[in-house]
C-alpha positions in Angstrom: 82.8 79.4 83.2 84.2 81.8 85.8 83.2 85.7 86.2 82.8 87.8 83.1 82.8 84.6 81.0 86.3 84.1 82.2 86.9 80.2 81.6 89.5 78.7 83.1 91.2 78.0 80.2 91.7 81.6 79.7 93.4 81.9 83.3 95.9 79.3 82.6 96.8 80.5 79.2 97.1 84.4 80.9 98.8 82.9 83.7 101.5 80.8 81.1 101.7 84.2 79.1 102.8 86.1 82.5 105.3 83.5 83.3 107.0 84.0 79.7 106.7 87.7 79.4 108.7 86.8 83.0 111.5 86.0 81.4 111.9 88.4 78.6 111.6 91.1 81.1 114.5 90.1 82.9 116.6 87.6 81.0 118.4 88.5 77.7 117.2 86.3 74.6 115.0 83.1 74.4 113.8 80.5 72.0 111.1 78.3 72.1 113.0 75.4 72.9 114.4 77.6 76.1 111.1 78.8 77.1 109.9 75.7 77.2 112.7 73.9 79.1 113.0 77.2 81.4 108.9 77.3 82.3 108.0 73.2 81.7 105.5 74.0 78.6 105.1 72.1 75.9 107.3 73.2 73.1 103.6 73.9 70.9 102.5 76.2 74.0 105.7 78.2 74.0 105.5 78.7 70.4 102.0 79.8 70.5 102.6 82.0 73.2 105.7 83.6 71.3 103.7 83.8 68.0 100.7 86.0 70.0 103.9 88.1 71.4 105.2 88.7 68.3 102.0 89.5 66.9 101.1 92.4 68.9 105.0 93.8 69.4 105.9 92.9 72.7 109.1 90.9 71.6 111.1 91.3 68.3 113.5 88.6 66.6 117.4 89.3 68.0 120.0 89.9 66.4 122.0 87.3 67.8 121.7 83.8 66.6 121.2 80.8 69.0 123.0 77.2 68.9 122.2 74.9 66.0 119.4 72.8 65.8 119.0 70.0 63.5 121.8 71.6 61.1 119.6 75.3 61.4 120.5 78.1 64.0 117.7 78.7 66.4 115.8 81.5 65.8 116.0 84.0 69.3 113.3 86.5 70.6 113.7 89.8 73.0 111.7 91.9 74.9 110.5 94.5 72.0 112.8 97.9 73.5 111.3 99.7 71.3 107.8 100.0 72.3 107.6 103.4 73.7 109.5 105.3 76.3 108.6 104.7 79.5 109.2 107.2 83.0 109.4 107.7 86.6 109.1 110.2 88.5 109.8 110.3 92.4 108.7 112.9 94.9 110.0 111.7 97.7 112.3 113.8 98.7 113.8 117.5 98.1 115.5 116.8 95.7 113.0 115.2 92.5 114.5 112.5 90.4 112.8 111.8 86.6 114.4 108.9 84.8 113.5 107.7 81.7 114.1 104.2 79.8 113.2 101.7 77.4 111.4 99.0 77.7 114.7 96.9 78.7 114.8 99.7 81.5 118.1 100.8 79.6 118.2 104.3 80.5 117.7 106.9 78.3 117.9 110.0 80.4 117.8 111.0 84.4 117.1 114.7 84.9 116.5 115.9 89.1 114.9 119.1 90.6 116.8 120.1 93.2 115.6 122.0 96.5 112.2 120.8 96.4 111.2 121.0 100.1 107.5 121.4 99.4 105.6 120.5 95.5 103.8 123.4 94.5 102.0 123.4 91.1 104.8 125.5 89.2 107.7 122.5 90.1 104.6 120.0 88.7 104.6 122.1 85.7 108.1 122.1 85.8 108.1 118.4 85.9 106.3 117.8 83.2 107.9 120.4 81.2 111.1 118.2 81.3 109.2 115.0 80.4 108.4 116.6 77.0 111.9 118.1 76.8 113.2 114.6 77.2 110.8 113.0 75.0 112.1 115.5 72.4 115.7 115.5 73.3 116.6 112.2 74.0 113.9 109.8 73.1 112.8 111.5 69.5 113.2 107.8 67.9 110.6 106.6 70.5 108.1 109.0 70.0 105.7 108.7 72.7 105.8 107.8 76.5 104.0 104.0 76.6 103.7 104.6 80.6 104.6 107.0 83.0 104.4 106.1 86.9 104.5 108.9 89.3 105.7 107.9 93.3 104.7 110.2 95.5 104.6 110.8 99.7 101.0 111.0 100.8 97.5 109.0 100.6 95.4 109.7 97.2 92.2 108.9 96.7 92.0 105.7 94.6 88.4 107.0 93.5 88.7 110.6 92.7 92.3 111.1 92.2 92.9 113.6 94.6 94.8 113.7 97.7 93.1 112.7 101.4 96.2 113.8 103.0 99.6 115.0 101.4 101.7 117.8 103.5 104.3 118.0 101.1 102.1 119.7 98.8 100.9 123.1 98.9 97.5 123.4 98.7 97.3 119.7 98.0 93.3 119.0 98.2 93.2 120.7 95.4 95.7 119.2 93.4 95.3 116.1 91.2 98.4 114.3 90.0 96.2 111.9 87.5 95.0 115.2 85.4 97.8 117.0 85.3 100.0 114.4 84.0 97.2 112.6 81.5 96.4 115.9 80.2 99.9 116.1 78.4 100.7 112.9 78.2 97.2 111.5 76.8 98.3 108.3 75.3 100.4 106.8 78.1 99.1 105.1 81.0 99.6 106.8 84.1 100.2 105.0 87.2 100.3 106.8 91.0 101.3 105.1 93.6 102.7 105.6 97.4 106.1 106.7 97.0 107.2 103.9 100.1 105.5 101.3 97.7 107.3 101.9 94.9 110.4 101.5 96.8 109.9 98.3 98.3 108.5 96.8 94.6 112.3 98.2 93.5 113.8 96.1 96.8 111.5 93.0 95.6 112.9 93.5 91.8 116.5 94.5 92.5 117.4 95.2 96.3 117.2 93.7 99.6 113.8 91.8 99.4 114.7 89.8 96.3 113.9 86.5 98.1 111.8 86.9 101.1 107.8 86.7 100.0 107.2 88.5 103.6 108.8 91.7 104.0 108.2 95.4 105.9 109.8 98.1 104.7 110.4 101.3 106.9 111.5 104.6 105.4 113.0 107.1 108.2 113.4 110.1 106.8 112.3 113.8 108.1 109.1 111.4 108.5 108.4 107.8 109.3 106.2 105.5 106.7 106.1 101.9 105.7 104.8 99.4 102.7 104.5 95.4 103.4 105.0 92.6 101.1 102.4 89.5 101.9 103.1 86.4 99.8 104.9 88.3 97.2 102.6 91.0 96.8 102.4 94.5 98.1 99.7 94.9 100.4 97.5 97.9 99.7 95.0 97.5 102.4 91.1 98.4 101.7 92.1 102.0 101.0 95.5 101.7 99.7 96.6 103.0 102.9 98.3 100.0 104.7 102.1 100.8 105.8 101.6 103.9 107.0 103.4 103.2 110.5 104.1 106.8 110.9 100.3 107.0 111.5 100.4 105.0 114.4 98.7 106.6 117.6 100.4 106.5 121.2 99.2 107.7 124.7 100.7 110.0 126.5 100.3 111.3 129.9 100.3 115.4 129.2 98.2 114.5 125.7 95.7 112.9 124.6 97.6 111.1 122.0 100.8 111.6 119.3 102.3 109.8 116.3 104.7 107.4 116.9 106.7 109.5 113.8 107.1 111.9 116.2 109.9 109.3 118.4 111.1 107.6 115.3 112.0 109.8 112.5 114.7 112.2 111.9 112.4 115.4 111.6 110.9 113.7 115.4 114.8 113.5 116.4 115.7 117.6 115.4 112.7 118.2 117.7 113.5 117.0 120.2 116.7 118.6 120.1 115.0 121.6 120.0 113.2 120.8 122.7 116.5 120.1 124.6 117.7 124.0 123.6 114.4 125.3 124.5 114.4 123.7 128.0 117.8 125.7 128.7 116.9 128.5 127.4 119.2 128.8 124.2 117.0 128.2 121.5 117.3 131.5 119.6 121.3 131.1 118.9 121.0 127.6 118.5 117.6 127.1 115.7 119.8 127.5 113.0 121.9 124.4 113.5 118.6 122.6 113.8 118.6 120.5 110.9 118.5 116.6 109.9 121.5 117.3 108.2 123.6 118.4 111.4 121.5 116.1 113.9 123.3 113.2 111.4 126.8 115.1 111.6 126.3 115.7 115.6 125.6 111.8 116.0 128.4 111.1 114.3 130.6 113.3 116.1 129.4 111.6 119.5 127.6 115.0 120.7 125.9 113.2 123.9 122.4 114.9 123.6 122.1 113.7 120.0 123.3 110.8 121.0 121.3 109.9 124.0 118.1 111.4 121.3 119.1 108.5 118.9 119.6 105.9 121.2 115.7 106.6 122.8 114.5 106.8 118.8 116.4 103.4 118.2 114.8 101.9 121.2 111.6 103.3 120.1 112.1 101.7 116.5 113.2 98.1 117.9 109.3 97.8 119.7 107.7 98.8 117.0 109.5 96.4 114.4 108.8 93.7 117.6 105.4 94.7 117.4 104.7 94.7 113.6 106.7 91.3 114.0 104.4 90.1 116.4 101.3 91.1 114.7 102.1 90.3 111.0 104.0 87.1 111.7 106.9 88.6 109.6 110.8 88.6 110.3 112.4 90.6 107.4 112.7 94.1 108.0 114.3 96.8 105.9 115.1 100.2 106.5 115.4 103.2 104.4 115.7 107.0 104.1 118.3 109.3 105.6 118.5 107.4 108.7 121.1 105.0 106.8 123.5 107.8 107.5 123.6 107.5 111.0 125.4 104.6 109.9 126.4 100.7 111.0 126.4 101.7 114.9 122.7 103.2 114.5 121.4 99.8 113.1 123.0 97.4 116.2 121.3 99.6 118.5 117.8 99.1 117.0 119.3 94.8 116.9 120.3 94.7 120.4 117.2 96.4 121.7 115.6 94.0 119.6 117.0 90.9 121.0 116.8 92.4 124.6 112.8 92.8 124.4 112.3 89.7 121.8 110.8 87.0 124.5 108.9 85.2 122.2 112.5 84.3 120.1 110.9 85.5 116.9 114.5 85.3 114.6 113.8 88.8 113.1 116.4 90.2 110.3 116.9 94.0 110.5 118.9 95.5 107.3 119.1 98.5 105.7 118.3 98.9 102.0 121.1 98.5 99.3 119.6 100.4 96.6 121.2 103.7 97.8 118.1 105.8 97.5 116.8 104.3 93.7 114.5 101.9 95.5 111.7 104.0 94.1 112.6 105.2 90.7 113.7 101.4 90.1 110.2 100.2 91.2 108.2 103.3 89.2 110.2 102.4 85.9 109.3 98.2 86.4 105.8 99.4 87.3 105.4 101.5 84.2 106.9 98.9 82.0 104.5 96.1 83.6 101.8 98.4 82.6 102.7 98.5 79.1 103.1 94.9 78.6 100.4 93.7 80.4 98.5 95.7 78.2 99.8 94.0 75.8 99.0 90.8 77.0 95.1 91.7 77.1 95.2 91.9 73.4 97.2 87.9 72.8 
């Protein structure tokens, strides 16, 4: 007898659910026979398991018949995608993406906010007001949201729910995702999690860090910020905190100390171009043209001081990717955020620094994500629906 009367019997049997649930989530239709052929259980466990699954709703009978058996078409099961809606919602960046699905993850609608360069409470109000008019709209036959998960830049309080730092948001110590949303939306779960998270759960599930159990994942964006994968797991840390590379304190000589943000990310790069106009003397007709957007379109162009900017940024990048490499033991890297746009040429600089300042021969892979930006809504809706079902699960 284990903790809280936990035998374990009871973790075996949970852990034999998991694996099955496994492969309704992402395969099409099972029997028992395939379950148990697919997982090695006994063809009594697999129906037992299926039986409790049925039982509580989490899978339904298909429509589609299987092969014969013994003169009798085998009866085939699915992943129930009926069982609520459930949501996503990412903050990440200006522009807010909300996308909505069933429990297959077939989508059901995607709405965005546009031209959100800070949250303030009316675009959260806003936000939610379009989850109801979806609900209503497009997901009537449903009903109800199951789960919602919500992605979001900044560290939350696991404890209180509120925000410990969050510069996106106006006024954000006062603000608490986890009310807002619950108070609307009283019989879904509600899951918050770091935005960067999210996104490398949607690279584990779908993207770039299908296979590797070890992973770090970098967003450069206007900032800088990280999540790791340890043995197939994200890594939260003590505080849920862990990843946030941006955070990283270096010396300098004039000050006592900055972010390393400030070197790697794009925001970092504009001002430093800025810096660059200031110095001469040419700031005021220049500041308007001081934006990610044209630093991206200058570096593209081959302007030399964005260039030469980049190319210090990249360098910059390369040692800290050596770095984390050195001190986590881990080789796969993979970056995200506007910096793809700076394109192929971008990424062989931060290789080639790499290999020049790599003397322990470490053989690290540097690759940018493939998900095109849905890392995070991708990883909210899988993390909702996990939710739902491991529910579920508590109740075979």
């Amino acid at each position: 007898m284990g903790k809280l009367g936990i035998t374990n019997q009871d973790k075996i049997k949970l852990e034999h659910q998991k694996l099955v649930y496994g492969l309704f989530r992402d395969g099409p239709v099972y029997s028992c026979t395939d379950i148990a052929r697919t997982t090695g259980l006994s063809n009594t466990a697999a129906a037992n398991i299926v039986k409790a699954f049925l039982a509580v709703g989490l899978i339904r009978p298909s429509s589609v018949s299987g092969k014969q058996s013994k003169g009798r078409p085998l009866v085939l099961y699915e992943l129930n995608p009926d069982f609520g809606l459930v949501a996503a919602v990412d903050l990440t960046d200006n522009d807010i993406v909300i996308c909505v699905s069933d429990m297959k993850m077939q989508i059901v609608s995607r709405r965005v906010i546009p031209g959100c360069i800070y949250i303030t409470r009316e675009i959260l109000a806003q936000i939610v007001a379009l989850l109801e008019k979806v609900l209503q709209e497009d997901g009537a036959e449903f009903g109800r949201y199951s789960a919602i998960c919500i992605g979001t830049p900044g560290k939350i309080d696991a404890e209180t729910g509120y925000f410990a730092f969050a510069p996106k948001f106006v006024d954000y110590k006062s603000i608490n995702l986890r009310k807002i949303f619950s108070e609307p939306f009283a019989d879904a779960q509600l899951i918050i999690k770091n935005d960067v998270k999210l996104a490398l759960m949607g690279e584990s599930y779908f993207g770039s860090a299908i296979k590797p159990k070890n992973v770090v994942y970098l967003h450069i964006d206007n900032n800088y910020g990280g999540a790791i994968k340890l043995d197939g797991k994200i890594f939260d840390g003590e505080h849920g905190y862990a990843g946030e590379f941006g955070s990283v304190r270096v010396q300098e000589k004039q000050k006592q100390f900055r972010y390393v943000s400030y070197s790697i990310s794009l925001g970092g790069m504009v001002y430093a171009w800025e810096s660059f106009f200031r110095e001469r003397g040419d700031l005021p007709e220049k500041a308007k043209l001081l934006t990610v957007e044209n630093f991206i379109e200058q570096y593209l162009s081959g302007d030399p001081v964005v260039r030469r900017i980049a190319e210090e940024a990249a360098e910059i990048t390369a040692i800290e990717i050596l770095n984390t490499a050195t001190i986590l033991d881990i080789t796969t890297f993979i970056l995200d955020g506007k910096i793809k746009a700076l394109g192929g040429e971008y990424l062989e600089k931060i290789r080639s620094c790499i290999a020049q300042y790599n003397y322990i021969g470490q053989d690290i892979d540097v690759s940018y994500s493939l998900l095109q930006g849905r890392a995070a809504i991708l990883g909210g809706l899988r993390c909702a629906i996990d939710a739902v079902s491991h529910a579920l699960l508590s109740r075979c």
